[in-house]
C-alpha positions as CSV (number, residue, x, y, z in Angstrom):
1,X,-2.2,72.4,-48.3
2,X,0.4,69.6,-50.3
3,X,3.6,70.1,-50.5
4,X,3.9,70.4,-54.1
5,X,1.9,73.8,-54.1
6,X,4.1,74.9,-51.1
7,X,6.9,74.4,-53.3
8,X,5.5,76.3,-56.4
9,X,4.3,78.9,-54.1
10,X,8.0,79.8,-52.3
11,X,9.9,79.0,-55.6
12,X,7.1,81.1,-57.9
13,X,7.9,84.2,-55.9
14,X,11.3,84.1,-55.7
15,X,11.9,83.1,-52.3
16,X,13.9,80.4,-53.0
17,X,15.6,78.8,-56.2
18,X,15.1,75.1,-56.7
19,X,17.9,73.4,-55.5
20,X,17.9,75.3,-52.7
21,X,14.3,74.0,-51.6
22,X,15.1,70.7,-52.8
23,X,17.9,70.7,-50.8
24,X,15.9,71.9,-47.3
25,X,13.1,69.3,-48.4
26,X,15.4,66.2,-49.0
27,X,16.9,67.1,-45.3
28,X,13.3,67.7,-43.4
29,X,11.5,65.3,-45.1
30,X,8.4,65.2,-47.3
31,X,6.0,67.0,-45.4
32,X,5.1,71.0,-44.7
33,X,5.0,70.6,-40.9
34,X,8.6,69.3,-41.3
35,X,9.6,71.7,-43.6
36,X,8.6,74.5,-41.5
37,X,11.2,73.8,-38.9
38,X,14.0,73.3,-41.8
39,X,13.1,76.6,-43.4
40,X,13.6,78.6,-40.2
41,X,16.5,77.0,-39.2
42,X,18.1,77.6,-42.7
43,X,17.5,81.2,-42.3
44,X,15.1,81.9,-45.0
45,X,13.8,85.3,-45.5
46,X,10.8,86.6,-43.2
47,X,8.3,87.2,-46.5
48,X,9.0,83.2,-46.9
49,X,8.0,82.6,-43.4
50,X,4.9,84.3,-43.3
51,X,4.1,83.0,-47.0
52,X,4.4,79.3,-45.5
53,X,2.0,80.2,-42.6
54,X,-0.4,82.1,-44.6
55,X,-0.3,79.0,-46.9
56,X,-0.6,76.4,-44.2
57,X,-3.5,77.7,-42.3
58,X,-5.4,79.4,-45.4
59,X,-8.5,80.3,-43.7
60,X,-7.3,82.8,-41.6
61,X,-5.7,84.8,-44.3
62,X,-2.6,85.7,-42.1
63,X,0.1,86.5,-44.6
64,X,-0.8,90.7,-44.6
65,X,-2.3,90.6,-41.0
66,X,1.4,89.6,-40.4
67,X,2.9,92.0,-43.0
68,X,0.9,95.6,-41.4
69,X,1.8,94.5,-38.2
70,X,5.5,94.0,-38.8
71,X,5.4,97.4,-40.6
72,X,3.6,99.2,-38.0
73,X,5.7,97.6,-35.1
74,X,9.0,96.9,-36.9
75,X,9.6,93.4,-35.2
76,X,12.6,92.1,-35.6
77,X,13.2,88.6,-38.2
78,X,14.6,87.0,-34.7
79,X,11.4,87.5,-32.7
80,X,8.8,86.7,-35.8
81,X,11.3,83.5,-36.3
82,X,10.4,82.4,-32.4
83,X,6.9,83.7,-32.5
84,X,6.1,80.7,-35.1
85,X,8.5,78.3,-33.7
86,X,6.4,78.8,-30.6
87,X,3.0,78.8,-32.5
88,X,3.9,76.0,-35.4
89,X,6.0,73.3,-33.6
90,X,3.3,73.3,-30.7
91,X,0.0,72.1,-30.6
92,X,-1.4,75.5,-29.7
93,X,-2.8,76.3,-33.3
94,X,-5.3,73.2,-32.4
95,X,-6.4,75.6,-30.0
96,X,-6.8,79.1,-30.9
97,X,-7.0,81.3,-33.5
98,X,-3.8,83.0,-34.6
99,X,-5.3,86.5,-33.5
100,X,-5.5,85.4,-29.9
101,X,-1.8,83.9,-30.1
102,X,-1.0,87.4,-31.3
103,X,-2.7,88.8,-28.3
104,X,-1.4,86.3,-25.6
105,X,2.2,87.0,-26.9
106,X,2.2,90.5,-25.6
107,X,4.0,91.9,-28.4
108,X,0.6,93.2,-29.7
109,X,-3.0,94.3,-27.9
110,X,-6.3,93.0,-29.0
111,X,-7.4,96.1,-30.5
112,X,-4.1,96.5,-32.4
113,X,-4.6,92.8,-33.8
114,X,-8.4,93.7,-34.3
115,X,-7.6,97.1,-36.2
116,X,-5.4,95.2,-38.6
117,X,-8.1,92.7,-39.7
118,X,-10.4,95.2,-40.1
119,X,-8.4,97.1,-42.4
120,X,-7.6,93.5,-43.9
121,X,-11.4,93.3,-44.7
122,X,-12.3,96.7,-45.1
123,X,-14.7,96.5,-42.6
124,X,-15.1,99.9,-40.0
125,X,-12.8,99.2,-36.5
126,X,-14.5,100.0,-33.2
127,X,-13.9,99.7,-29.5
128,X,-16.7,98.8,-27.1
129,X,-14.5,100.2,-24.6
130,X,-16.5,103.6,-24.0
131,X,-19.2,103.0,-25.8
132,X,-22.4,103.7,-23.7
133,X,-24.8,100.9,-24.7
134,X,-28.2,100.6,-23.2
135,X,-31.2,98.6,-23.0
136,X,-32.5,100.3,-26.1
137,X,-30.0,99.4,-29.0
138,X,-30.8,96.1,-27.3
139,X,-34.1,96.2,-28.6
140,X,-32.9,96.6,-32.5
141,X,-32.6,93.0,-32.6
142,X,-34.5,89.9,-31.4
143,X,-32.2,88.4,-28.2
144,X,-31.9,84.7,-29.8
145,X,-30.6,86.4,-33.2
146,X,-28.4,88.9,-30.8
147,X,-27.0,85.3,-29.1
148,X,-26.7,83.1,-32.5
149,X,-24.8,86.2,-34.4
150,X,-23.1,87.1,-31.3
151,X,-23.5,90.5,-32.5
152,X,-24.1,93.7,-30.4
153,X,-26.7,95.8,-31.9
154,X,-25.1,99.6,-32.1
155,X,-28.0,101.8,-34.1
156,X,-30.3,102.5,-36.8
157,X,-29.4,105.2,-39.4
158,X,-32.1,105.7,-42.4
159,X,-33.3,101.8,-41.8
160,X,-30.1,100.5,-41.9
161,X,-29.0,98.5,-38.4
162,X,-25.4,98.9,-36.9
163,X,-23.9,96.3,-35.3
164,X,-20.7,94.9,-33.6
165,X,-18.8,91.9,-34.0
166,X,-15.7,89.5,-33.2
167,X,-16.4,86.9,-35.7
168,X,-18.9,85.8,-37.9
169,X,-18.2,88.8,-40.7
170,X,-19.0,86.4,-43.1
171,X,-22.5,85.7,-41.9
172,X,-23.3,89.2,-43.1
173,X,-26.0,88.4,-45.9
174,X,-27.7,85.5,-43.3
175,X,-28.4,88.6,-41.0
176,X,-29.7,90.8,-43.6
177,X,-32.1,88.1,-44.6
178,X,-32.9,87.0,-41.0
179,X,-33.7,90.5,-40.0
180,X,-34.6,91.6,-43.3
181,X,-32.7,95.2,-43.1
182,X,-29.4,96.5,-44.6
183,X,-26.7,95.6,-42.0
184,X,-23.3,97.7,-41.4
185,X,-20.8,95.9,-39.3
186,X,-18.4,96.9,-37.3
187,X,-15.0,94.6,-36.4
188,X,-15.0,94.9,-32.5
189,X,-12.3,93.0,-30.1
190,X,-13.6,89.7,-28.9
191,X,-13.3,90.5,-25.0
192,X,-15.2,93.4,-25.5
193,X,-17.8,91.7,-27.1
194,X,-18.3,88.8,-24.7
195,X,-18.0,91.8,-22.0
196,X,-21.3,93.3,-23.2
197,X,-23.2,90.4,-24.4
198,X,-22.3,89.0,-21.1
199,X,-23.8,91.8,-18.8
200,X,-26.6,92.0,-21.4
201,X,-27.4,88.9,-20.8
202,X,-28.3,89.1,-17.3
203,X,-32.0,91.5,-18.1
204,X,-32.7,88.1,-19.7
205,X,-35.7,86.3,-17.9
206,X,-33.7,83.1,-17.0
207,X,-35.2,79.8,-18.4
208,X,-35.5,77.3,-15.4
209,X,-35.1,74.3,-17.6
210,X,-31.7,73.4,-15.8
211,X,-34.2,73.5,-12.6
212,X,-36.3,71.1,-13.7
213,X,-36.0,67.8,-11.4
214,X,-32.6,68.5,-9.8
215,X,-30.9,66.9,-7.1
216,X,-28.4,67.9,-4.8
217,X,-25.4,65.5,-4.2
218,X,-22.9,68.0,-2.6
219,X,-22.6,71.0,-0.4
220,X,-20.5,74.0,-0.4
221,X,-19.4,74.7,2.8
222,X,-16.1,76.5,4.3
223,X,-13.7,74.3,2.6
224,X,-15.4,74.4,-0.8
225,X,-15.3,77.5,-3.6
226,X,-17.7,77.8,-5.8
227,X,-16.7,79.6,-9.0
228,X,-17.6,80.4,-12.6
229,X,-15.8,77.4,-14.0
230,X,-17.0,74.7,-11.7
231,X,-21.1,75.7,-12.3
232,X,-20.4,76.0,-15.8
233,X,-18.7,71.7,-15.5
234,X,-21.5,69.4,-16.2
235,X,-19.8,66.6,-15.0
236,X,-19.1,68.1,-11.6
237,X,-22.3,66.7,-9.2
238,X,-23.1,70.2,-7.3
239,X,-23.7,72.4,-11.0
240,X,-27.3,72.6,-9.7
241,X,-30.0,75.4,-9.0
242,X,-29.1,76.8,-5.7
243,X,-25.7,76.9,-6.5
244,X,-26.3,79.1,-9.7
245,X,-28.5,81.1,-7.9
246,X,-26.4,82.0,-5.3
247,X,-23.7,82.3,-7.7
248,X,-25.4,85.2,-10.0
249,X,-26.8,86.9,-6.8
250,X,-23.6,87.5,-5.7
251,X,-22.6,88.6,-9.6
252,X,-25.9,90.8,-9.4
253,X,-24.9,92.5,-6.3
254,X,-28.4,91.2,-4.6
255,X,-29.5,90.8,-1.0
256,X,-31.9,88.6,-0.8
257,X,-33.2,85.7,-3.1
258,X,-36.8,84.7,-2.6
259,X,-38.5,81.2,-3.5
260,X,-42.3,81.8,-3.8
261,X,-44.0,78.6,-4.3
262,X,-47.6,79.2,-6.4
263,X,-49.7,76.8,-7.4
264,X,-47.6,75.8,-10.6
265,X,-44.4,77.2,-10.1
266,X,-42.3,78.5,-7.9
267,X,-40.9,82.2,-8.7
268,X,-37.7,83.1,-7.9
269,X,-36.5,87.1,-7.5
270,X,-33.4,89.1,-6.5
271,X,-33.9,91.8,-4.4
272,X,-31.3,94.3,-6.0
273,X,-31.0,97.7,-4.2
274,X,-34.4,97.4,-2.8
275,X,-35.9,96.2,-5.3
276,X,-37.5,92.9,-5.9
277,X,-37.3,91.7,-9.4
278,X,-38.5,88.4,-11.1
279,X,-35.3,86.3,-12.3
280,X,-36.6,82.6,-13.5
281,X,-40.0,80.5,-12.9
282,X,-39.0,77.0,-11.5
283,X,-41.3,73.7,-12.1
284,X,-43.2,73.1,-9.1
285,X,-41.8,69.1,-8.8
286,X,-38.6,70.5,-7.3
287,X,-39.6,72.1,-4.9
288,X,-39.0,69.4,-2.4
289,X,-35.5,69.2,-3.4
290,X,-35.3,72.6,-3.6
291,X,-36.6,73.0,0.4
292,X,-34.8,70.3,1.3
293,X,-31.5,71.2,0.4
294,X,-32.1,74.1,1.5
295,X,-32.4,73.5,5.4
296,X,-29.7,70.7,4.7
297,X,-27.2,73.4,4.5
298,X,-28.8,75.3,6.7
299,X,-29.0,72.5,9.6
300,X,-32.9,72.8,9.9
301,X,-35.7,70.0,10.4
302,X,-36.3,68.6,6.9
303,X,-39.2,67.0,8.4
304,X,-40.9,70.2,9.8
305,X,-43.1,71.9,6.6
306,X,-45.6,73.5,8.6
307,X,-43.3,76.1,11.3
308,X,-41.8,78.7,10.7
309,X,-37.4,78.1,10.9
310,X,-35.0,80.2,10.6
311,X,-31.0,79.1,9.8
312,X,-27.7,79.9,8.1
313,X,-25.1,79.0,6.0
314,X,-21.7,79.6,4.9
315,X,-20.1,79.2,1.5
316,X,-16.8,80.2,-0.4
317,X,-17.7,82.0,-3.5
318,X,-14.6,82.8,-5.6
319,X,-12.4,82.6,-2.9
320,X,-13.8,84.2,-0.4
321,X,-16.6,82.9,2.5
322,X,-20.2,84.7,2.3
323,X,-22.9,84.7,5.1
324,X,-26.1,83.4,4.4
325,X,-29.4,83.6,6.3
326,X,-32.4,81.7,5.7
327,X,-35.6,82.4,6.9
328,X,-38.8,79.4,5.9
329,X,-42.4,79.9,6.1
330,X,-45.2,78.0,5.4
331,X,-48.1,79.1,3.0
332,X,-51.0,77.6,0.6
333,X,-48.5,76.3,-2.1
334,X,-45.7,75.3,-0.1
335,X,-42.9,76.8,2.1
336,X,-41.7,80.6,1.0
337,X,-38.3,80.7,0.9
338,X,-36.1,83.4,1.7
339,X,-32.2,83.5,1.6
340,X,-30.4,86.9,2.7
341,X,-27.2,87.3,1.3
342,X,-24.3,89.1,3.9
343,X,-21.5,89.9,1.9
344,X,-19.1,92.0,3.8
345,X,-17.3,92.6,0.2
346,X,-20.1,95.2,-0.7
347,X,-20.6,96.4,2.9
348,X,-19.0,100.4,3.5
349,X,-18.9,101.2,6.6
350,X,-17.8,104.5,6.3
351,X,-19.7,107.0,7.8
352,X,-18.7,109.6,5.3
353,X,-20.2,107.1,2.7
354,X,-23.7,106.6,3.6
355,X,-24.8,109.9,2.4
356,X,-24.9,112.3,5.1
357,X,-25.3,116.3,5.0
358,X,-21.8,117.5,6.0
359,X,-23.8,119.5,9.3
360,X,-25.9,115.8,9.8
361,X,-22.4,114.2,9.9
362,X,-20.8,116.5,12.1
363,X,-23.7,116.4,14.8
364,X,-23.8,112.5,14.5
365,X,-20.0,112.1,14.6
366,X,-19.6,114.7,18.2
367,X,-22.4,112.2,19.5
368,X,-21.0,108.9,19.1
369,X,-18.0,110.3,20.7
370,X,-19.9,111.6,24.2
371,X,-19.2,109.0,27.2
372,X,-22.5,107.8,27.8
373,X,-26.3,108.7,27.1
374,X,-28.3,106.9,24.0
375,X,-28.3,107.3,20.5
376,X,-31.4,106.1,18.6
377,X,-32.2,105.7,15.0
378,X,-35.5,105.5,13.5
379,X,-37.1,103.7,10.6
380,X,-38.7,100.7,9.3
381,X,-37.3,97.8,8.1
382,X,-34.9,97.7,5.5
383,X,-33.7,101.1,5.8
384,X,-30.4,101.0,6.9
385,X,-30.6,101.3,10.4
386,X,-28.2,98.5,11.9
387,X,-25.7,99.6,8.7
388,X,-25.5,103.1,10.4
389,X,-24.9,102.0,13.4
390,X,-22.4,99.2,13.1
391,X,-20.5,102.2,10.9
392,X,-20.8,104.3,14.4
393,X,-19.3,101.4,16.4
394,X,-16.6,101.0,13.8
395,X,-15.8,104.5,14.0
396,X,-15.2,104.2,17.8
397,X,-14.0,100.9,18.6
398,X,-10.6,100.5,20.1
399,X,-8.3,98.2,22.5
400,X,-9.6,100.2,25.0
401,X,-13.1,100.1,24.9
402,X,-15.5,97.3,25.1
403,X,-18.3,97.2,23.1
404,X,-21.2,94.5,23.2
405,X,-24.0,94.1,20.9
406,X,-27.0,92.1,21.2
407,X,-29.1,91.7,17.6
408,X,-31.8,89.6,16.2
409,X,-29.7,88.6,14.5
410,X,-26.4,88.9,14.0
411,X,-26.1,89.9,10.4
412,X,-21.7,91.0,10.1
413,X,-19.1,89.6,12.2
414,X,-17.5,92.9,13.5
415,X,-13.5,91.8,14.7
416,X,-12.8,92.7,18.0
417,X,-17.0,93.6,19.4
418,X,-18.6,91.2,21.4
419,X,-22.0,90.3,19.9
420,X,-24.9,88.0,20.9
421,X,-27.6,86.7,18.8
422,X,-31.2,86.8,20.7
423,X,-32.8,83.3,21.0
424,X,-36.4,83.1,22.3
425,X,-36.0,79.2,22.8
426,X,-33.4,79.5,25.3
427,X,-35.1,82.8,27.0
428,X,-32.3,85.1,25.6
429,X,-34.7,88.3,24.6
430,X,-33.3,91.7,24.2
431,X,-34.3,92.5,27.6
432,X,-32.9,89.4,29.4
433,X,-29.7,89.9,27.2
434,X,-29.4,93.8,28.3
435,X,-30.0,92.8,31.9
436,X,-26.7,90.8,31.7
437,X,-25.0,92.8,29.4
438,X,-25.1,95.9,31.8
439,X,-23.7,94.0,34.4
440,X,-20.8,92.3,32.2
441,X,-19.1,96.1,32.4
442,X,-19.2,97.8,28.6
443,X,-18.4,101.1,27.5
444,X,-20.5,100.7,25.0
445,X,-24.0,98.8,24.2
446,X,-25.6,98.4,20.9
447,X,-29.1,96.8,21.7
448,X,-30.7,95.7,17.7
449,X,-34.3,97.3,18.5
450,X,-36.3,98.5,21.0
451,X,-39.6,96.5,20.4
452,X,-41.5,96.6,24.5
453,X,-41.5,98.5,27.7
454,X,-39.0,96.6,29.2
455,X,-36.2,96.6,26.9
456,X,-36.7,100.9,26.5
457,X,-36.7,100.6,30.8
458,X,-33.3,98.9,30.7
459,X,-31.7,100.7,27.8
460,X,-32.5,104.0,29.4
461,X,-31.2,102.9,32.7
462,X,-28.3,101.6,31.1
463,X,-27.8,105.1,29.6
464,X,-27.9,107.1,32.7
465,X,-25.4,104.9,34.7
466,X,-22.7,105.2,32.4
467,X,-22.9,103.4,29.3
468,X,-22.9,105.0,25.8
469,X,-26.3,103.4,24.3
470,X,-27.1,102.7,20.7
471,X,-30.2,101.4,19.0
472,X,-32.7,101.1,16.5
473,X,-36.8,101.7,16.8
474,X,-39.4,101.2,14.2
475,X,-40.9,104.8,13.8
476,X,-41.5,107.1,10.8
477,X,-39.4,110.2,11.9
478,X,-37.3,111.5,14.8
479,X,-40.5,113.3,16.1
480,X,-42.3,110.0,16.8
481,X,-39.6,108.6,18.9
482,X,-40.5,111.1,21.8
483,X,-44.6,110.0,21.4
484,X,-43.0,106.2,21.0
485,X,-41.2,106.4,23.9
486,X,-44.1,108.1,26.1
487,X,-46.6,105.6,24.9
488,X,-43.9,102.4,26.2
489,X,-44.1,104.1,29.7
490,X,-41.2,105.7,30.0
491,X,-41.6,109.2,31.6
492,X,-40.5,112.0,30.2
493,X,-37.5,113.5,32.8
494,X,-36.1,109.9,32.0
495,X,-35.7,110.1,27.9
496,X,-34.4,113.7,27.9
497,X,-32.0,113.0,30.6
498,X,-30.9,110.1,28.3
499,X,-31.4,110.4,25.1
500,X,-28.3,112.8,23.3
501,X,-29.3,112.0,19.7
502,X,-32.3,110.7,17.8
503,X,-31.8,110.4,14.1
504,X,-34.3,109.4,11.5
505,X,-33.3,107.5,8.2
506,X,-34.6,105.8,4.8
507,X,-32.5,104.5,1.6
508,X,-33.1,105.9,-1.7
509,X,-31.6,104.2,-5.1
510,X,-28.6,106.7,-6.4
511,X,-29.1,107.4,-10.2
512,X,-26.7,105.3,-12.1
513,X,-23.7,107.8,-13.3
514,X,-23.6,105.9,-16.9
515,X,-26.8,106.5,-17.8
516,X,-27.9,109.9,-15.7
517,X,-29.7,112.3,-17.9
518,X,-31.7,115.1,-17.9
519,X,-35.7,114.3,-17.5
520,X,-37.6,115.2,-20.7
521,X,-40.7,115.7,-18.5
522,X,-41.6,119.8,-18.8
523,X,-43.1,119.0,-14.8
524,X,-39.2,118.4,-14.0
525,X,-37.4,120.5,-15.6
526,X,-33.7,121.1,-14.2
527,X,-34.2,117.1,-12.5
528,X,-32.2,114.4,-13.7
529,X,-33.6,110.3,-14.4
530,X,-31.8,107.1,-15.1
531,X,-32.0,106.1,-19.2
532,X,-30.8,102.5,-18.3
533,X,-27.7,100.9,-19.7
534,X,-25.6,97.4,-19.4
535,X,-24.2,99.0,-16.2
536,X,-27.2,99.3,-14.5
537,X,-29.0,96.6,-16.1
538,X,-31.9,98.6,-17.5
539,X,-32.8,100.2,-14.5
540,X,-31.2,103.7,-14.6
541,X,-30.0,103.2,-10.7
542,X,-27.0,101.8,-9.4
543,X,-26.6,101.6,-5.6
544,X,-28.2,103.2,-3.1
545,X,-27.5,106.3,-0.7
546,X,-29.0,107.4,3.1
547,X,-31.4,110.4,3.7
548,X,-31.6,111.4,7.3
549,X,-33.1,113.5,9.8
550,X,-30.9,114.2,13.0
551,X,-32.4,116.0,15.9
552,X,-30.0,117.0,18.8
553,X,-31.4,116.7,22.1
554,X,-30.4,120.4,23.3
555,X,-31.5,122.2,26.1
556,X,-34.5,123.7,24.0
557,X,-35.6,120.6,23.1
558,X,-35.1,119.1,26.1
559,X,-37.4,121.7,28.0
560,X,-40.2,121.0,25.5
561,X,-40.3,117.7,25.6
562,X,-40.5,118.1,29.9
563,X,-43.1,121.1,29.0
564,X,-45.6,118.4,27.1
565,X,-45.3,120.4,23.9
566,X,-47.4,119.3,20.7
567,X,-45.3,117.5,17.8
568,X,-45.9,120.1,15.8
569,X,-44.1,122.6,18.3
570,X,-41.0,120.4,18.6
571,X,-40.7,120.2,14.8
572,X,-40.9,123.9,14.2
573,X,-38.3,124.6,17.1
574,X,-35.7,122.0,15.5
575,X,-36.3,123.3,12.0
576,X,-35.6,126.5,13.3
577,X,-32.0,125.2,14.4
578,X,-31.7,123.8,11.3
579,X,-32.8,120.7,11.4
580,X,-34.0,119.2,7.7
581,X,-36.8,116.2,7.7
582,X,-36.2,113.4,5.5
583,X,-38.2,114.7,3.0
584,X,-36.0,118.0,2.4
585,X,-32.8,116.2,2.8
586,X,-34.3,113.7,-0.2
587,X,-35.1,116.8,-2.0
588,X,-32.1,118.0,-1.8
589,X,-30.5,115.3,-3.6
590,X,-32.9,115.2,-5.9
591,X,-32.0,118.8,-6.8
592,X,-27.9,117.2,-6.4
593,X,-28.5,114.9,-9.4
594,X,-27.9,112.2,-7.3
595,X,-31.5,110.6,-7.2
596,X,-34.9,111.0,-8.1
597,X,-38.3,112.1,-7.4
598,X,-39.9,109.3,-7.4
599,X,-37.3,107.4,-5.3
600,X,-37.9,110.2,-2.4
601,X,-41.7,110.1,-2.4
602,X,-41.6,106.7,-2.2
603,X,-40.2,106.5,1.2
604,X,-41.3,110.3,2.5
605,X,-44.2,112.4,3.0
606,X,-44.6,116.3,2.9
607,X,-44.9,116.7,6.7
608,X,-47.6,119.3,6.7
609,X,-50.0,117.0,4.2
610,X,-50.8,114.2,6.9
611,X,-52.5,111.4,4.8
612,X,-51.8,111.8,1.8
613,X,-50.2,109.3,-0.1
614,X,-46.4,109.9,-1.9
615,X,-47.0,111.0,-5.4
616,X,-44.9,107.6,-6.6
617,X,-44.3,104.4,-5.5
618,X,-42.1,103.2,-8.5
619,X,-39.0,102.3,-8.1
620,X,-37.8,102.0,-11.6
């Protein structure tokens, strides 16, 4: 804008008279950015102020944006005089919008400033803020239109397509021709925008052209933090592959991230709650670099491609360090990669929060607490085993009592717990390491798993002279363990002298509470299922929760076991003293709201339908 028109413009509304303007403009010079200064030193009238502003940065339009929110927050002349002082006279109008100076000064919220320029340009106001969006609304619009709009898709009503937006109002009739549909927008705030498009982002299949080729000139170790801003600085050397993987796993809440070489690609997925998913495809010609880098960090051979290695790592991810394992084996298209990810920042080690029965919890919690015999838990791998029992030792450990682990390996870092990590190499086995540990004087002994003979020998022994036994064995139910146990050699008058609790367990995916619904299917009728939504990403669960079996090794029982009754017999007995298998407790929360069908007969059987297979294996 020239200052001629400025002139004409405050003089033309009655602002000013003339000499009084050509009196400001002879002392501040020829030019609006001087006069600006001049005419709030002189004192001129607020309507003049916000005239000049709306004059000298036109496309915003800010002169009745300015005007509602001085009438609806009745700011004073003084504090609109320093607001644009502050604004004008720096160099901040270079670099943001006047609405986010608004926002950043406090004296307004987002949504106030938001709900003024929608009334501005008649355009409906809404807030994203409880707005349940889900991967379906998703679906009204093609993704690379959803990114180039930088729209949020709302509805359909009668053919016509709702949609959010921060900016790009004017773009209204480009959309309506690109999509070829009526549009209605909606004036959202900009943070909630980014927010959703942000978390809708990641059910995108992630391109792998940033893959393609890359080298690794730097590693993130203790001293280093990788954050948001440094992957997203191209000129900073270690924005690379592994990094941004590593990065969004975290973000995704994942444990694991797997590498699987094919024979043009190498596929990379997330395991999220239990579930694998595919992420991104990588070009097969880095997957040198890839390995490479990989057991760099990790301190293995970068020679060896054809053993099996195993390391870890440690980085600093926004500010704090996360454990990494790495696990390498070699297969027809190169090594399979897999990293686990220990992040104590998502670990609960609350015994009340893995999802036991309040009578389960009570029974487990009396037994951890006895002075000595042997705790076991059952299940396979993955199911939550170690998680229940470092929770246990957590529960118990004080000053006063010494508690040493060994573990294959160690996966947390427990303060104030000795624990050892097996290592074949050196001859450190489970049963070596128990051997020692029994004579090094604990209270308690947390042995990882019970895999031969000799480690169950030295566990029970341990048990009966004193020591408060923990540990894990790969069997399907608390049932099994006694016929386990048998077949390893131990004899019966041994395990029930030593055994005080065996407890059976498996991880289910809790129903996400966004998006939890009541199943349409007839079949289920009263059941609930996940519709998928941003917070979920799509895949109606969020989390996941225990389902246990805990048998207490009473007198009864005891007698049985001594007695050579069947499996069958034992079971009836405990379910008698009320003892629910795996599959009823899963039930049980199916019927709770808390999970599904399909999650629980994917990881139980019905117990009087040997063989046959669970109804379900999806997990989605």
């Amino acid at each position: 804008m020239n200052m001629q028109s400025l002139e004409s413009a405050l003089v033309g509304r009655g602002y000013l008279d003339c000499p009084t303007l050509q009196g400001i403009v002879a002392r501040s010079g020829e030019t609006p950015d001087r006069l600006l200064p001049a005419l709030l030193n002189a004192g001129v009238l607020v309507e003049a102020e916000v005239l000049f502003y709306a004059y000298g940065c036109e496309e915003y339009e800010i002169e009745p944006i300015l005007r509602d929110l001085l009438k609806e927050k009745k700011a004073p002349p003084a504090w609109l005089r320093d607001l644009f002082r502050n604004y004008i006279s720096s160099e901040k109008q270079l670099q943001q919008s006047f609405e986010d100076f608004l926002v950043e000064s406090r004296q307004f919220s987002e949504e106030e400033v938001c709900q003024t320029l929608a009334r501005k340009f008649q355009i409906p106001f809404l807030s994203l803020r409880n707005t349940s969006l889900g991967a379906d609304e998703f679906r009204l619009m093609p993704p690379e239109l959803i990114q180039e709009f930088e729209c949020v898709p709302l509805r359909t009503v009668d053919g016509v397509l709702h949609i959010a937006l921060a900016k790009n109002i004017d773009r209204k009739v480009e959309i309506e021709t690109t999509l070829g549909k009526k549009v209605v927008i909606h004036l959202a705030p900009r943070s909630q925008v980014k927010k959703v498009l942000s978390d809708w982002s990641r059910l995108l299949p992630r391109n792998s052209q940033a893959a393609n080729g890359s080298e690794f000139d730097e590693v993130f170790l203790d001293d280093e933090n990788l954050t948001a801003q440094r992957l997203a600085d191209p000129s900073d050397s270690v924005v690379q592959l592994i990094n941004q993987l590593m990065f969004n796993a975290i973000e995704e809440k994942a444990s694991d991230i797997h590498f699987e070489p094919a024979e043009n690609h190498i596929q990379v997925k997330f395991r999220i709650d239990g579930i694998l998913f595919p992420i991104q495809t990588i070009d097969k010609k880095s997957h040198q670099a890839l390995s490479g880098r990989i057991k760099i960090i990790s301190e293995l051979d970068t020679t060896q491609k054809r053993a099996p290695q195993d390391g870890r790592f440690k980085l600093r991810i926004n500010g704090r360090g996360i454990d990494f394992r790495v696990s390498i084996i070699p297969r027809i298209f190169g090594e399979s990669i897999v990293i686990r990810i220990l992040d104590k920042l998502i670990l609960d080690l609350e015994l009340g929060h893995l999802g036991f029965s309040e009578r389960d919890l009570a029974l487990f919690e009396a037994n951890i607490l006895n002075p000595y015999g042997m705790i076991l838990v059952a299940g396979p791998t993955g199911s939550g085993k170690t998680t229940t029992l470092y929770s246990a030792i957590t529960r118990i450990a004080s000053p006063q009592i010494e508690i040493v682990t060994i573990e294959d390996p160690v996966e947390y870092i427990i303060a104030g717990i000795i624990q050892i990590a097996v290592n074949d190499k050196q001859g450190l086995s489970f049963s070596n390491g128990l051997r020692s540990i029994v004579r090094h004087d604990p209270d308690i002994i947390m042995v990882g798993e019970i895999r031969d003979s000799e480690t169950a020998q030295i566990a029970i022994q341990a048990s009966l002279t004193g020591h408060l036994v923990f540990s894990t064995i790969h069997c399907n139910n608390t049932i099994d363990v006694i016929s386990r146990f048998a077949n390893m050699g131990i004899e019966t008058y041994e395990f029930t002298s030593a055994v005080n609790l065996l407890m059976a367990q498996r991880l289910v995916c809790r129903l996400c509470p966004d998006c939890r619904e009541a199943d349409p299917n007839p079949d289920r009728k009263g059941l609930f299922r996940g519709r998928g939504c941003l917070s979920c990403k799509g895949r109606g669960y969020q989390g996941r929760t225990g389902i246990f079996e805990v048998l207490p090794m009473n007198e009864t029982i005891k007698t049985m076991i001594l007695n050579k009754a069947s499996p069958f017999a034992i079971l009836a007995e405990a379910k008698k003293q009320g003892l629910l298998t795996l599959r009823e407790t899963g039930l049980e929360k199916v019927q709770q709201g808390m999970t599904t069908l399909d999650e629980v007969n994917a990881v139980t059987m019905d117990p009087q339908a040997f063989g046959r297979q669970p109804a379900s294996f999806s997990k989605a």
